[in-house]
C-alpha positions in Angstrom: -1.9 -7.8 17.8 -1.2 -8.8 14.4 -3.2 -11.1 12.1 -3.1 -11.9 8.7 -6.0 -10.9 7.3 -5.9 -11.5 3.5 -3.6 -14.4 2.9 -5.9 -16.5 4.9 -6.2 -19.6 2.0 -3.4 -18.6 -0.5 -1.2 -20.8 -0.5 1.9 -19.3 -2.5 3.3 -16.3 -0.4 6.2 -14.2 -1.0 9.2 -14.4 1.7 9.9 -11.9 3.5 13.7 -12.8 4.3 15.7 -13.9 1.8 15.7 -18.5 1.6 18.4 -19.7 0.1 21.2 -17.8 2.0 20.6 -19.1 5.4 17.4 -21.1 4.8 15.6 -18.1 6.5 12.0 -18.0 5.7 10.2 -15.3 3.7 7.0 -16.5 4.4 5.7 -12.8 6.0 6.2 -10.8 3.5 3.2 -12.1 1.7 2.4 -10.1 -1.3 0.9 -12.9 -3.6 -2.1 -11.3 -1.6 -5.4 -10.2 -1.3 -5.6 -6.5 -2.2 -3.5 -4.8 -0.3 -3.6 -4.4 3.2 -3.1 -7.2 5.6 -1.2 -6.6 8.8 1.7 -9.5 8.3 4.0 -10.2 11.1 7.7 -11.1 9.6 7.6 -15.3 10.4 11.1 -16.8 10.9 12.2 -20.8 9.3 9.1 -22.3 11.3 6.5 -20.7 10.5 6.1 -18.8 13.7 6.1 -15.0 14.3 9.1 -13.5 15.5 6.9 -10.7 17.5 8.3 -7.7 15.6 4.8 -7.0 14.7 6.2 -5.4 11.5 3.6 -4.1 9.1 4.2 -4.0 5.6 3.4 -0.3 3.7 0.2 -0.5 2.1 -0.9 -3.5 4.6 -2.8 -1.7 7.1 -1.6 -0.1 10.8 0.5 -2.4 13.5 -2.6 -2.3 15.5 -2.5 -1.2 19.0 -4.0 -3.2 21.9 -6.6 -1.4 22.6 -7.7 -0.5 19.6 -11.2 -1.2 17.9 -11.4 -4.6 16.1 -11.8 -4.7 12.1 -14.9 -6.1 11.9 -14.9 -8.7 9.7 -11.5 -8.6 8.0 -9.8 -11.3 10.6 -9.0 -14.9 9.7 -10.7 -14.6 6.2 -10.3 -17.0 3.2 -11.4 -17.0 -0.8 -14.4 -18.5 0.1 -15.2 -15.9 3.0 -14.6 -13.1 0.1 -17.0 -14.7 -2.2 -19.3 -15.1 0.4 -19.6 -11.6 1.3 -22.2 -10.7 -1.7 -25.5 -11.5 -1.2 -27.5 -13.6 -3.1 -29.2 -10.7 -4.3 -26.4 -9.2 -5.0 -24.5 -11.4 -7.3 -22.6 -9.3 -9.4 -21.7 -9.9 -13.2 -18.0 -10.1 -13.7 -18.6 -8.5 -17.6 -18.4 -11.2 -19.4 -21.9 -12.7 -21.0 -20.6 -15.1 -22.8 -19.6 -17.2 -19.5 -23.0 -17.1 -18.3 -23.5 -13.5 -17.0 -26.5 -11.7 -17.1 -25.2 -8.5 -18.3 -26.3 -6.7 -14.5 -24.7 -3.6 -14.2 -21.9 -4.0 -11.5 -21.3 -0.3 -11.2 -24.9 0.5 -9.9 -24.4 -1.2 -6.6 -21.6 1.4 -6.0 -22.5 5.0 -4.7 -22.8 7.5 -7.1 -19.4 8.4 -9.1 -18.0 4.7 -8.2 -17.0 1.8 -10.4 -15.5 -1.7 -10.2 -12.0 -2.3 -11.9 -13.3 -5.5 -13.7 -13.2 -8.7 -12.8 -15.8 -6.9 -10.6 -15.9 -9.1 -7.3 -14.0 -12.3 -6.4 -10.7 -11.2 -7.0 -9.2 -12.2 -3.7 -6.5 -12.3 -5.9 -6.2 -8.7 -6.9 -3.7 -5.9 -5.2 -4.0 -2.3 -5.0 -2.1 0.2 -2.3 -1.6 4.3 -1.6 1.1 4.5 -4.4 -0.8 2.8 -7.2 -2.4 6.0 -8.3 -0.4 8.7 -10.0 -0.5 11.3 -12.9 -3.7 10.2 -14.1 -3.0 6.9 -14.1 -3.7 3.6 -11.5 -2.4 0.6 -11.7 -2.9 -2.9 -10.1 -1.8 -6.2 -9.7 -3.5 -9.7 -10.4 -2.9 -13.3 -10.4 -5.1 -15.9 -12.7 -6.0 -17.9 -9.9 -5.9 -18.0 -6.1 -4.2 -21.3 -5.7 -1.2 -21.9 -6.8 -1.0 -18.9 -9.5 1.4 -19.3 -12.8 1.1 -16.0 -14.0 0.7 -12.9 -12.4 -0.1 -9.6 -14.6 0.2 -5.7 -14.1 -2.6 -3.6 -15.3 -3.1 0.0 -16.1 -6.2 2.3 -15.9 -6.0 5.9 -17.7 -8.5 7.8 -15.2 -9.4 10.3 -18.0 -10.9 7.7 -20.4 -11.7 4.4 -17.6 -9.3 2.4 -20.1 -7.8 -0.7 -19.4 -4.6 -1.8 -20.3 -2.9 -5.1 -19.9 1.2 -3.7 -19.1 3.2 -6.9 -18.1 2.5 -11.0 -17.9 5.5 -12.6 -15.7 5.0 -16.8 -14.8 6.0 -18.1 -11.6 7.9 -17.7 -9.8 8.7 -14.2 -11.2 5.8 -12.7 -10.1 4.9 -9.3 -9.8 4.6 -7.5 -6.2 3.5 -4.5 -5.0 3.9 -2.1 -7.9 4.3 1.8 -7.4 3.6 3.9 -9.9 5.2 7.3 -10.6 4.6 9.6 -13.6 4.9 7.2 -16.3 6.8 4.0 -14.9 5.9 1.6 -11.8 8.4 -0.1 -9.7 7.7 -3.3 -8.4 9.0 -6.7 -6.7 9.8 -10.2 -7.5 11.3 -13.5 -6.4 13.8 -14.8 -8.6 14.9 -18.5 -9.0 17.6 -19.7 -11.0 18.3 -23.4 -10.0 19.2 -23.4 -6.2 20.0 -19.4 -5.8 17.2 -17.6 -4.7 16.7 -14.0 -4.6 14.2 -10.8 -4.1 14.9 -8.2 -6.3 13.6 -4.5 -7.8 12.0 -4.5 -11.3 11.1 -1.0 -13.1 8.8 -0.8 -15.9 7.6 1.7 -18.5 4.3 2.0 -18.8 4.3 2.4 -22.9 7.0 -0.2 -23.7 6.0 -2.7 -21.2 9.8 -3.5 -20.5 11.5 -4.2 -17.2 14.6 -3.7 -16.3 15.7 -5.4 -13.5 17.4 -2.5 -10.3 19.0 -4.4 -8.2 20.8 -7.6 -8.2 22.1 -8.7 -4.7 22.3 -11.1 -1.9 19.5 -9.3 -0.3 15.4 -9.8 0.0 14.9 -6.4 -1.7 10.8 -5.1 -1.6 8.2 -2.3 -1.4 9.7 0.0 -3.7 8.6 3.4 -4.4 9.4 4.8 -7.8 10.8 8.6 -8.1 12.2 10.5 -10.9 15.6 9.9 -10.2 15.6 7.3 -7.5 14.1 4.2 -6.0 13.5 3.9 -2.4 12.8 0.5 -1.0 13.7 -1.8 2.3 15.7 -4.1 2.2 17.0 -6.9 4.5 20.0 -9.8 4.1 21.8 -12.1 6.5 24.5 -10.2 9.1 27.6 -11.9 9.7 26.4 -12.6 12.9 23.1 -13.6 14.4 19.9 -12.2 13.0 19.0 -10.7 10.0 20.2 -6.7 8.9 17.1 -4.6 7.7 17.7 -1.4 6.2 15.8 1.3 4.0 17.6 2.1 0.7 17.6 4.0 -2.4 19.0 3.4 -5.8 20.4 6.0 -8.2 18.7 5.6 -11.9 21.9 8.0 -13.5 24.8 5.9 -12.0 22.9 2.7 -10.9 24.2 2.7 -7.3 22.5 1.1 -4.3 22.6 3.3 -1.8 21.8 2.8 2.5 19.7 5.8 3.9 19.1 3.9 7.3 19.1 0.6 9.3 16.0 -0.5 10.3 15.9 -1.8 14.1 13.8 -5.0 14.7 10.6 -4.1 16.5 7.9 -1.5 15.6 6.9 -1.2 12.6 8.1 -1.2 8.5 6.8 2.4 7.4 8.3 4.7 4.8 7.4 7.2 2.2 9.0 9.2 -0.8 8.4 11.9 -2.2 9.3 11.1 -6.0 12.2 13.6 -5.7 14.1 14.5 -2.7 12.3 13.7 0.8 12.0 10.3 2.0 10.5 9.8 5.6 10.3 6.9 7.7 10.0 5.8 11.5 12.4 3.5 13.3 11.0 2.2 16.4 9.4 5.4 17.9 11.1 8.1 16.3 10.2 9.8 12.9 13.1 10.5 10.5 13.5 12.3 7.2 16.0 11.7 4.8 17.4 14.6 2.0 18.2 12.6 -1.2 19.8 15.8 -2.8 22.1 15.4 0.7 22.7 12.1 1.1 26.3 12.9 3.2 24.0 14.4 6.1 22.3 11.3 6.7 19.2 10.8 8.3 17.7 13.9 10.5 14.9 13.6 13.6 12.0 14.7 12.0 9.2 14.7 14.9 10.8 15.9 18.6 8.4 13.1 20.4 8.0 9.5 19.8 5.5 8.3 18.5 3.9 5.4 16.9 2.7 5.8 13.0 -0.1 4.2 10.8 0.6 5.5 7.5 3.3 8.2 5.9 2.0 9.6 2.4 3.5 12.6 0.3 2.0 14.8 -1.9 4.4 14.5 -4.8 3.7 17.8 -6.1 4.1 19.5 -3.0 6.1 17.8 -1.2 4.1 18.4 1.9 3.4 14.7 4.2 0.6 13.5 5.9 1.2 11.1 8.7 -1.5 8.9 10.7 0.0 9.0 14.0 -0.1 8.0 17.8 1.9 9.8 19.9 2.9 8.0 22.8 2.5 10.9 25.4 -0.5 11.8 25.7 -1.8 7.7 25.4 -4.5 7.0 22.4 -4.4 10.4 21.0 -4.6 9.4 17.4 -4.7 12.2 14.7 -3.6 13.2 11.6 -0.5 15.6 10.9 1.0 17.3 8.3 4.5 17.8 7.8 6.9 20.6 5.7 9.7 18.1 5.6 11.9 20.7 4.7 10.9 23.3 7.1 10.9 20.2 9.6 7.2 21.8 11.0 4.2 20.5 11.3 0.3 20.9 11.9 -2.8 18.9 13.3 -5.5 18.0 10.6 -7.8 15.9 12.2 -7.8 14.7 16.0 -10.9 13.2 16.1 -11.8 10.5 19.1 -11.9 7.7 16.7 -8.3 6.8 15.2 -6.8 7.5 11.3 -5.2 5.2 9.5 -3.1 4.7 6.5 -3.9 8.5 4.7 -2.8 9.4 1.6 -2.5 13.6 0.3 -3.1 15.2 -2.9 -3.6 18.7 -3.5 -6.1 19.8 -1.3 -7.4 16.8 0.1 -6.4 14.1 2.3 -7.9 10.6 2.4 -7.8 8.1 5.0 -9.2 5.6 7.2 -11.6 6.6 10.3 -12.0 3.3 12.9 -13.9 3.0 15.9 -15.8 0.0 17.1 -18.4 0.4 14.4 -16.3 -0.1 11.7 -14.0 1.4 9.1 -15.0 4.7 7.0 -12.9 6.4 4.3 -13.1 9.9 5.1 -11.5 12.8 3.1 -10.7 16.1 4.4 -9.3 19.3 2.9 -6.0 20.5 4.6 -7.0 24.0 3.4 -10.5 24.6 4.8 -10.9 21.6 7.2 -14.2 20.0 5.9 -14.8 16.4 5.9 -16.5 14.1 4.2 -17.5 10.2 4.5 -17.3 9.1 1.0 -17.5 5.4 1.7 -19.8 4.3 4.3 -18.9 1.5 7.3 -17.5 -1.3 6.1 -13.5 -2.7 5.5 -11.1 -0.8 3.2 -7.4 -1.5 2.1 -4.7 0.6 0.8 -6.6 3.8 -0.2 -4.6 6.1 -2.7 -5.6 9.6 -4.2 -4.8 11.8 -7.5 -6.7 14.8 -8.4 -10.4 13.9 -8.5 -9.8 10.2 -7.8 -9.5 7.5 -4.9 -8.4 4.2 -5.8 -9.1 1.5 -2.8 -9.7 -2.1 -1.5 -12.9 -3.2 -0.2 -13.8 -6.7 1.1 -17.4 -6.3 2.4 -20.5 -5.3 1.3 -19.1 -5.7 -2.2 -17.6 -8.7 -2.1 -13.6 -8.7 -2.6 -13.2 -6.0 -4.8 -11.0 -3.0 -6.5 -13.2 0.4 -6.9 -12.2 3.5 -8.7 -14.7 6.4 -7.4 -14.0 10.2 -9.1 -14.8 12.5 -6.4 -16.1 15.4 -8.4 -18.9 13.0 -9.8 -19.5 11.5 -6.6 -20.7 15.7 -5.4 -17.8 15.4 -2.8 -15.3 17.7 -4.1 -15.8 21.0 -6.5 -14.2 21.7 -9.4 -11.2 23.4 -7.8 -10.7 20.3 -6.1 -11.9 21.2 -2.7 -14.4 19.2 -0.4 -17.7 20.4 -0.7 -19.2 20.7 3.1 -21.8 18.3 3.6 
């Protein structure tokens, strides 16, 4: 069970297959999106789903069957979004001049929280698990919903709450899905030049505001995550034969190489995480691979000795140690949260509550993530030290949650309207200043 959940009423998406070499259509990849998190099936030329259920990173778990429903994040559309604040609750976008009322946006927010401005209605904004690094988040928005012409890349230093406008690209050079590590993001677009078509890698320094364009191929190349050395990213081109080759790649910054780590079999779905340095991880079908980028000759090892099914792979990039929202397949609906010594190839249970996890991301000592059940969604942190959790944002729906230090950086389309919010967890009372969780 798929469904689109944000791209409900946009009307320019991304491809997800590369048109132009075959005609194939792109149309699932989506990322001209809402912020961050729908669950997009890959569409083939019509229009249709191809049933691979694949589920972009970032965009929320391949939900299973029997899982509890999302209240209220299915079949939405911009005017659902702007819909979802009360009339009482209208909430100034900072700007008086246009007719606002100067009411404070932040103080409908828990304690610690705050709106990345335009506060609400920004159905058009785009956030994910590896926008927020070193002290720094960054996000992606377009200057309308409908057929947008420019799309910009912002940046917020966490230690001062200051904005910073980074990059402006027109259409149909857009910018998708940017990662950012240390201080550059990664990022993809669609590039035109008369009838030849292509998706391709973009990086980015964050002080210059320069990109440099990675790759340059035949192939629909997306969802990069930046590293010191390398960029990790899937990729996926016509074969010779029938059907269309998906792979997961890296390229080398020193020598510029494009590198394969592994094909990607159709079915199950698109999940994969880097480390910044050495380990990426990833799941094909039902089994759960790591990859050793200082090794590339050894190719990719089992990781996990049982299948299973995974809603979100995050690393700590400091650590190196992963968290990973899974479902193992024996015993049935016996979701839980591990984490993983890639190197050491072991791993332990954090949480294995009755409810399910979804889409966590680690830093330090805390782990955030997603708790579902019937009710609704929660964003739950928990420290992989001393085991105490937290609800630090009550029922509602969430996207793309990301962690650094002190800060979350998420989603929400809800009670808040459709909306980006910063929240610093030592302000909030939720963690100390060591960075642990403080027991309720």
């Amino acid at each position: 069970m798929v469904k689109d959940r944000r791209l409900a009423g946009s009307r320019w998406l991304l491809p997800a297959v590369l048109v132009g070499l075959s005609g194939l259509s792109m149309a699932g990849v989506g990322c001209s999106c809402g912020n961050g998190a729908s669950d997009v099936a890959v569409e083939d030329a019509s229009g249709g789903d191809d049933g691979t259920n694949d589920v972009w990173p970032d965009d929320g778990p391949d939900v299973p069957e029997d899982a509890p429903p999302d209240e209220g994040a299915d079949d939405r559309t911009a005017e659902d979004a702007d819909a979802e604040i009360p009339e009482d609750r209208e909430v100034w976008d900072g700007d008086a001049d246009e007719g606002g009322d100067e009411f404070d946006a932040d103080s409908l927010l828990p304690v610690g929280c705050r709106f990345v401005l335009p506060a609400t209605g920004i159905f058009n904004g785009w956030s994910g698990r590896d926008s927020i690094d070193a002290g720094k988040f960054v996000w992606r928005w377009l200057d309308t919903r409908v057929r947008p012409s420019e799309s910009v890349l912002m940046e917020r230093d966490l230690s001062t709450g200051v904005d910073r406008e980074v990059l402006r690209r027109s259409y149909p050079e857009m910018i998708e899905v940017p990662a950012v590590h240390a201080g550059s993001v990664v990022f993809f677009s669609e590039m035109v030049e008369g009838d030849e078509y292509s998706v391709e890698v973009f990086l980015v320094d964050l002080v210059s505001g320069t990109p440099t364009q990675l790759t340059s191929n035949s192939s629909a190349d997306g969802y990069p995550k930046a590293g010191e050395d390398h960029v990790v990213y899937y990729s996926a081109y016509d074969s010779a034969g029938p059907g269309i080759v998906q792979e997961y790649r890296f390229f080398d910054l020193a020598d510029r190489s494009e590198q394969v780590i592994s094909d990607r079999p159709g079915g199950g779905g698109i999940e994969f995480s880097f480390d910044g340095n050495r380990w990426v991880a990833f799941r094909n079908n039902t089994t759960l691979y790591s990859f050793d980028l200082a090794d590339p000759g050894a190719g990719r090892q089992v990781l996990a000795p049982y299948e299973l099914y995974t809603l979100g792979l995050a690393f700590d990039r400091d650590t190196g140690v992963m968290v990973a929202a899974v479902d193992p397949t024996m015993p049935e609906d016996d979701y839980r949260l591990e984490l993983w010594d890639v190197a050491a190839g072991t791993m332990t249970v954090l949480v294995d509550d009755p409810d399910w996890q979804a889409v966590p991301d680690v830093d330090g000592h805390v782990v955030v993530y997603e708790q579902m059940s019937t009710a609704g969604t929660e964003l739950r942190i928990v420290d992989r030290e001393t085991g105490a959790k937290r609800t630090v944002m009550p029922l509602d729906t969430y996207y793309g949650v990301g962690i650094w230090e002190r800060w979350i950086a998420f989603n929400n389309v809800g009670r808040y309207g459709d909306s980006l919010i910063i929240c610093d967890l030592v302000e909030a009372g939720y963690l100390d200043i060591e960075l642990h969780v403080v027991p309720e």
